[in-house]
C-alpha positions in Angstrom: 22.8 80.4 -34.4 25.4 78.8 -31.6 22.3 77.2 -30.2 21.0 75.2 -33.4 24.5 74.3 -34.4 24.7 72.7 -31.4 21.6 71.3 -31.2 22.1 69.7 -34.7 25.9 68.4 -33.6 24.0 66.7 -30.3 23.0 63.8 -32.0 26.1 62.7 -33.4 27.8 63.6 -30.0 25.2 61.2 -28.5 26.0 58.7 -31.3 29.9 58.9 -30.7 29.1 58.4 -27.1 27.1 55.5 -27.8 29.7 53.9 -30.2 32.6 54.8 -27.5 30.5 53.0 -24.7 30.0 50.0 -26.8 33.4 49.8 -27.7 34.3 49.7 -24.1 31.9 46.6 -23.1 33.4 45.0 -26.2 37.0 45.1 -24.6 35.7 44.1 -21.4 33.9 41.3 -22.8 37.9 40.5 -24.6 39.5 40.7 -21.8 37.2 38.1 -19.9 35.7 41.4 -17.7 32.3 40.0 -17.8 30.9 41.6 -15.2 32.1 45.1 -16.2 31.0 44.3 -19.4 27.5 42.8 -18.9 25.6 46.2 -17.7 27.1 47.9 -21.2 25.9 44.9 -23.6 22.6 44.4 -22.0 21.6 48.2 -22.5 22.8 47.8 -26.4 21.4 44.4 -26.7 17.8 45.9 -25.5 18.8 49.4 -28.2 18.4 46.4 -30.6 22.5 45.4 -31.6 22.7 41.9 -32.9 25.7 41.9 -32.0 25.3 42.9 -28.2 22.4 40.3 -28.2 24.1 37.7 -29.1 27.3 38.1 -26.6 24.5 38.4 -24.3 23.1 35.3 -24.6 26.5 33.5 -24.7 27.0 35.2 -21.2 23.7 34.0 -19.8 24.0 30.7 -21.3 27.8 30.2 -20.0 27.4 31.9 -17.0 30.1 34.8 -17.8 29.8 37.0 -15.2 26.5 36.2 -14.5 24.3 33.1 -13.1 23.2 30.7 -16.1 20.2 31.2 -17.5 19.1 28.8 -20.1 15.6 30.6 -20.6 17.5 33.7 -21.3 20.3 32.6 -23.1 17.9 31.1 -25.5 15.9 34.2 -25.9 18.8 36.4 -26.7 19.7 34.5 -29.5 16.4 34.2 -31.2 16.8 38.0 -31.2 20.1 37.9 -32.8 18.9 35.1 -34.8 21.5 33.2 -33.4 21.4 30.0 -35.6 23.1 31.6 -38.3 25.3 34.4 -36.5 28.4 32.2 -35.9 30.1 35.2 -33.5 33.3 33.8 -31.4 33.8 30.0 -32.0 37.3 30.5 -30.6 36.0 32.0 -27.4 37.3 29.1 -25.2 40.5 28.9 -27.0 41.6 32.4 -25.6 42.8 31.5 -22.4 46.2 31.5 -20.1 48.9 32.5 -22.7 51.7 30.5 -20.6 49.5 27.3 -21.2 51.3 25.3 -24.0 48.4 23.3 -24.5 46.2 26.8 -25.5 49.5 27.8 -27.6 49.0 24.6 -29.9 44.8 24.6 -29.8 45.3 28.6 -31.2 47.6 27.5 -33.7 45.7 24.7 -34.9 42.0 26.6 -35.5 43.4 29.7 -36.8 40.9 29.3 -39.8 38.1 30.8 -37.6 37.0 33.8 -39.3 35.5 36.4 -36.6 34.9 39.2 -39.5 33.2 36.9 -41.8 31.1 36.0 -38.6 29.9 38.8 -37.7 28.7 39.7 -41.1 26.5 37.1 -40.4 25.3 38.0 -37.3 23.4 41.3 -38.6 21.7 39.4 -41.2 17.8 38.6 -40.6 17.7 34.8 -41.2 13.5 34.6 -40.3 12.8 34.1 -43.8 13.4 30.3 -44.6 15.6 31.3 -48.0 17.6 33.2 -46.3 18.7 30.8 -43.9 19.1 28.5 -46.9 22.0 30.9 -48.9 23.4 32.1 -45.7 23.8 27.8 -44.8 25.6 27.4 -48.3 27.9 30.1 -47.5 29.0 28.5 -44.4 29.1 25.4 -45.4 31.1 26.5 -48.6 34.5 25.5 -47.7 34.4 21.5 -48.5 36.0 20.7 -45.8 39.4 22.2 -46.9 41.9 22.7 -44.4 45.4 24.3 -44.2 48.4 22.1 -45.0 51.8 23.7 -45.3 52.5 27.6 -44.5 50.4 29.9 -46.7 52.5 32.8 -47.3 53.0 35.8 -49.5 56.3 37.4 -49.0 56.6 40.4 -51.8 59.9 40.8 -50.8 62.2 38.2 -51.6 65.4 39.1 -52.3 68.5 36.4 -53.9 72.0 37.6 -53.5 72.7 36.7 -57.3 70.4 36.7 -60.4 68.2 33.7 -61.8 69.0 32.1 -64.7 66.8 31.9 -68.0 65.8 28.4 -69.1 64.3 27.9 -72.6 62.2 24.7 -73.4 63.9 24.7 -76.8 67.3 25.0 -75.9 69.7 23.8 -73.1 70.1 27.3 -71.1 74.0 26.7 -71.1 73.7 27.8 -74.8 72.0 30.8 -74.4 73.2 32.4 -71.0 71.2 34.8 -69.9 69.6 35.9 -66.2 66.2 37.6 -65.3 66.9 41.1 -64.8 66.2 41.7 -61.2 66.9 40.1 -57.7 64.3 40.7 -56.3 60.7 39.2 -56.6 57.5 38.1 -54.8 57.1 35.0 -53.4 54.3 32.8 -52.7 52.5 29.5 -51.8 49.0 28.0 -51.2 48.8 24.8 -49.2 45.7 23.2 -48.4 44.4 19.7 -48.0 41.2 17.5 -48.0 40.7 14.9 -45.3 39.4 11.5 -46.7 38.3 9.1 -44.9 38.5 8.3 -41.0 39.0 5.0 -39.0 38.9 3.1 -42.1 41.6 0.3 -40.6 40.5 0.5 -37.2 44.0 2.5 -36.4 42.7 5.9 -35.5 44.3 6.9 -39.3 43.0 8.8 -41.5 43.7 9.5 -45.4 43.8 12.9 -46.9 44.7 14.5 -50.2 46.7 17.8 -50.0 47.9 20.2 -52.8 50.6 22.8 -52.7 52.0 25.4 -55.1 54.7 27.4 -54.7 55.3 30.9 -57.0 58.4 33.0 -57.8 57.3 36.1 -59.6 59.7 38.6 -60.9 57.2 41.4 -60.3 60.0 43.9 -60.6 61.0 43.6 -64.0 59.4 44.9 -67.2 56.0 42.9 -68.3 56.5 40.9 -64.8 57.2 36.9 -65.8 56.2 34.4 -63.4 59.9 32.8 -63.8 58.8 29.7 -61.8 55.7 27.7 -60.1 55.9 24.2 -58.6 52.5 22.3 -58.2 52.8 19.0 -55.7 49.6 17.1 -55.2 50.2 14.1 -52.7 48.2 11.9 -50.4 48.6 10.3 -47.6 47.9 8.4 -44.4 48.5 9.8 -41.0 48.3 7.2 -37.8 48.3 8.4 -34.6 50.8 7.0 -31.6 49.7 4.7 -29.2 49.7 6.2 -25.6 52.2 4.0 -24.3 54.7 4.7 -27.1 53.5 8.6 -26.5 54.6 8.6 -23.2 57.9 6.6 -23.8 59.3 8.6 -26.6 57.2 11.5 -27.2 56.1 10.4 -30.5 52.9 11.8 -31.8 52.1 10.3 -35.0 53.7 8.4 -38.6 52.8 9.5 -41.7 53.5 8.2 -44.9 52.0 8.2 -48.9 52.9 9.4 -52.3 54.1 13.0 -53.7 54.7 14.2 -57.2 56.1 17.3 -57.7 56.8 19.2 -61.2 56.8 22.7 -62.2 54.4 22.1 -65.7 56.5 23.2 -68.1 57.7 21.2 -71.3 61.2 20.7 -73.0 64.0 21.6 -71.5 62.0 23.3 -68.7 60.3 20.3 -67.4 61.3 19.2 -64.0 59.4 16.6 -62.3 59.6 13.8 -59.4 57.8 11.4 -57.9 58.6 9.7 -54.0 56.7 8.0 -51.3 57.5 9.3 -48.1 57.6 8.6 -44.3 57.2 10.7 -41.5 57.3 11.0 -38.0 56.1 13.8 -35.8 57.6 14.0 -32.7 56.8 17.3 -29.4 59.0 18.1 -26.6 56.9 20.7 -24.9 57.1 23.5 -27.0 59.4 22.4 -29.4 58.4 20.4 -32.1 60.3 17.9 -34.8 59.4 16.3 -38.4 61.6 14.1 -39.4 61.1 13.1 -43.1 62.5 10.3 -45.8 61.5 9.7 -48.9 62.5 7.5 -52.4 62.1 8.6 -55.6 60.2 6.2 -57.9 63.0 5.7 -60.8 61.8 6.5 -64.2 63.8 6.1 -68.0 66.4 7.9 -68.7 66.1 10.2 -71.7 67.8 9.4 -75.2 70.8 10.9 -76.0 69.3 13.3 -78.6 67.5 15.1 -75.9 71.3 15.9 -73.9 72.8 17.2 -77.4 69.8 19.1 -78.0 68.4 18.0 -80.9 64.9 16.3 -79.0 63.6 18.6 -76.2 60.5 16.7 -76.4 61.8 13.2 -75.4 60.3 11.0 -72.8 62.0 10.0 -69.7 63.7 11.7 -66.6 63.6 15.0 -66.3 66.5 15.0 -63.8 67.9 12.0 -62.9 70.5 13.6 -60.6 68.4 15.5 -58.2 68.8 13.5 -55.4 72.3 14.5 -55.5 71.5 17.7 -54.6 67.7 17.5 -52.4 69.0 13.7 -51.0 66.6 11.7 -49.5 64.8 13.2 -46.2 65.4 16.4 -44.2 64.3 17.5 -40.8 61.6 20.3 -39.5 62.5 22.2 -36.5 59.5 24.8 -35.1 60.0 26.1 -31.3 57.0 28.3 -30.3 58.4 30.8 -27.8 55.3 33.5 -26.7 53.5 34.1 -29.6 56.7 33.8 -31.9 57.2 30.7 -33.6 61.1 29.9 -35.1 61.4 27.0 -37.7 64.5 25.5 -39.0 64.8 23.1 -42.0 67.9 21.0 -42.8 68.5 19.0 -45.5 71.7 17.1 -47.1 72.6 14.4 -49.5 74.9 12.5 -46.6 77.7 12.5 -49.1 81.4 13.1 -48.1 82.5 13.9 -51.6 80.3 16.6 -53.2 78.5 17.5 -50.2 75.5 19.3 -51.0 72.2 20.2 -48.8 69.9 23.5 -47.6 68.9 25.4 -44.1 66.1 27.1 -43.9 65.3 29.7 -41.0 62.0 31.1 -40.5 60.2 33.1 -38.4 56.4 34.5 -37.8 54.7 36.2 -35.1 50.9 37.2 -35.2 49.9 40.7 -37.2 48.2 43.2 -34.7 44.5 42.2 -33.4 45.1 39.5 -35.9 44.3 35.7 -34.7 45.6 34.3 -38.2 47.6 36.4 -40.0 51.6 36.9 -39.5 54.2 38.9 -40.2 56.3 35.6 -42.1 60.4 36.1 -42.7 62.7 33.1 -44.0 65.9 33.3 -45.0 67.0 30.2 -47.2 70.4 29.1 -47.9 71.5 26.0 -50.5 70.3 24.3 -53.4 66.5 22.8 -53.9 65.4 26.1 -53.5 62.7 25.8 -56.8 62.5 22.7 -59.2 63.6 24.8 -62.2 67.2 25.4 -60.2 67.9 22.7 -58.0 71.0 22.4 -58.7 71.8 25.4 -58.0 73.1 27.1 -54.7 70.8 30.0 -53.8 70.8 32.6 -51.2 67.5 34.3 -50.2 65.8 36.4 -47.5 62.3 36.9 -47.8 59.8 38.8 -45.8 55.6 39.5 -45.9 52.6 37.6 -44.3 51.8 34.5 -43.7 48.2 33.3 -43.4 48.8 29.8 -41.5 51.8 28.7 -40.1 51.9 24.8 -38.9 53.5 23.4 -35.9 55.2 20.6 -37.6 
């Protein structure tokens, strides 16, 4: 009886092994240990393991730990029908860690998606509709990049509660706050590039899109309490080389942002500026320095301030600039694979001085090439649309699926 339980148990013992032994050529293969590795892919990539045929072939056609071999390369990866199995785009991004030029090239193609790649690479793409779906998936993504931090923080946590604001009535009449301080916290930032070269400057034009969520998840029948959608575009011109070298000034930007939260009566708050930007690196340290004016728009009848018309047309706050003022400055210092950020902002007035800092910080998730743990910790006024002028004080923490440099 011993005898056929272990006889049955072998194969999976065999199977473990196999698995474990793979495993091992897989960390090699990580840790640049090609020729430890090469021996342990070659005898899965013959057992018939896309995967192990493909890093196969990307050895022979690189020379990793081996001598080139075009013939072979090319034969490995019409076994792991390679024309479809995008497996390691980032390889030669993975490099030196002290390197600050490696630091900034793995920050800026942290949309690569290894998972999603590999997923690919087991599928059998000989059959000429099947290459044609998987090619749609790929090439799904329009061309839509990352803009601003993506982040979901589902702790954020205000030292005092929110007010309730009521499109019907001014919210001084009916005081009342949400009932918790603490909610989540979110934002999706993406943008579109346009058009390159079109002026002969190096520019290009680009339409980006953020939204930004407070949700009081913590409190009976959970209210999304506010959201601010900002569509903008812009034009972004790189330095010239000279100037580069002088002052260490990477690029301008500059273009046209609105910014509302989409509500109506008394809720509404909207804006509209055109901005300019510079983006400037010292080493490892990085600096966005930002103004803007806001586009001036009616003022609203007097009907709508007694509150008799919440539906009146005109501004929906014509004293915000007192408290967001007119630019504010981006701090991020990479330091290992931590990245700090600091935002200031002020009005620049002596007499009712009002402004905001911002601290953040993010560091990469375990085995994680873009995702983060993401904490920020925001104090002053500008905070959301719906209160900005009101003084908050916050500390958030959660992920962060893209952090930027500038």
């Amino acid at each position: 009886m011993k005898k056929i339980v272990l006889f049955s148990l072998l194969p999976f013992y065999l199977l473990a092994s196999d698995i474990n032994n793979y495993n091992q050529g897989l960390n090699y293969y990580q840790n640049h240990q090609y020729k430890e590795a090469y021996p342990i892919v070659l005898e899965e990539a013959k057992k018939g393991n896309r995967e192990a045929q493909y890093l196969l072939a990307n050895m022979y056609q690189h020379g990793y730990g081996i001598k080139k071999d075009k013939n072979k390369a090319t034969l490995w990866y019409k076994e792991s029908s390679s024309s479809y199995a995008y497996i390691l785009n980032q390889e030669n991004n993975e490099s030196n860690s002290s390197d600050i030029s490696t630091k900034i090239e793995e920050q800026m193609s942290g949309s690569t998606q290894k998972g999603l790649q590999l997923i690919f690479s087991k599928l059998d793409t000989r059959h000429p509709e099947v290459k044609k779906e998987i090619q749609k998936l790929v090439d799904r993504d329009f061309g839509l990049l990352p803009y601003d931090v993506n982040y979901l923080n589902p702790i954020s946590y205000s030292t005092s509660k929110y007010n309730r604001h009521y499109s019907q009535y001014f919210h001084e009449n009916l005081p009342s706050k949400y009932e918790n301080n603490m909610e989540v916290e979110f934002q999706l930032s993406l943008q579109k590039p346009l058009s390159y070269d079109l002026l002969g400057l190096d520019e290009y034009i680009s339409l980006a899109y953020t939204q930004q969520v407070w949700w009081q998840t913590y409190s009976d029948s959970a209210p999304f309490r506010e959201t601010n959608y900002s569509p903008e575009i812009f034009m972004t011109i790189p330095s010239r080389y000279e100037v580069d070298m002088l002052s260490n000034l990477k690029m301008i930007q500059f273009g046209y942002r609105h910014q509302s939260n989409g509500q109506d009566g008394y809720r509404s708050r909207s804006w509209n500026r055109l901005f300019l930007s510079s983006f400037w690196q010292f080493e490892n340290l990085f600096l966005k320095a930002q103004a803007w004016y806001r586009i001036p728009e009616d003022k609203k009848g007097e009907d709508f301030y007694t509150g008799v018309n919440p539906d009146a047309s005109g501004d929906d706050n014509p004293d915000i600039e007192k408290y967001l003022g007119y630019g504010d400055i981006h701090l991020k210092y990479l330091y290992g694979q931590n990245q700090f950020g600091l935002m200031l902002r002020n009005n620049l007035k002596t007499d009712e001085n009002r402004g905001a800092v911002q601290i953040d910080w993010s560091a990469p998730l375990h085995l994680s090439k873009n995702s983060y743990w993401y904490a920020k910790v925001f104090n002053g006024y500008g905070e959301s649309l719906i209160d900005y002028d009101r003084s908050v004080t916050k500390v958030s923490f959660g992920f962060a699926f893209y952090r930027s440099l500038f």
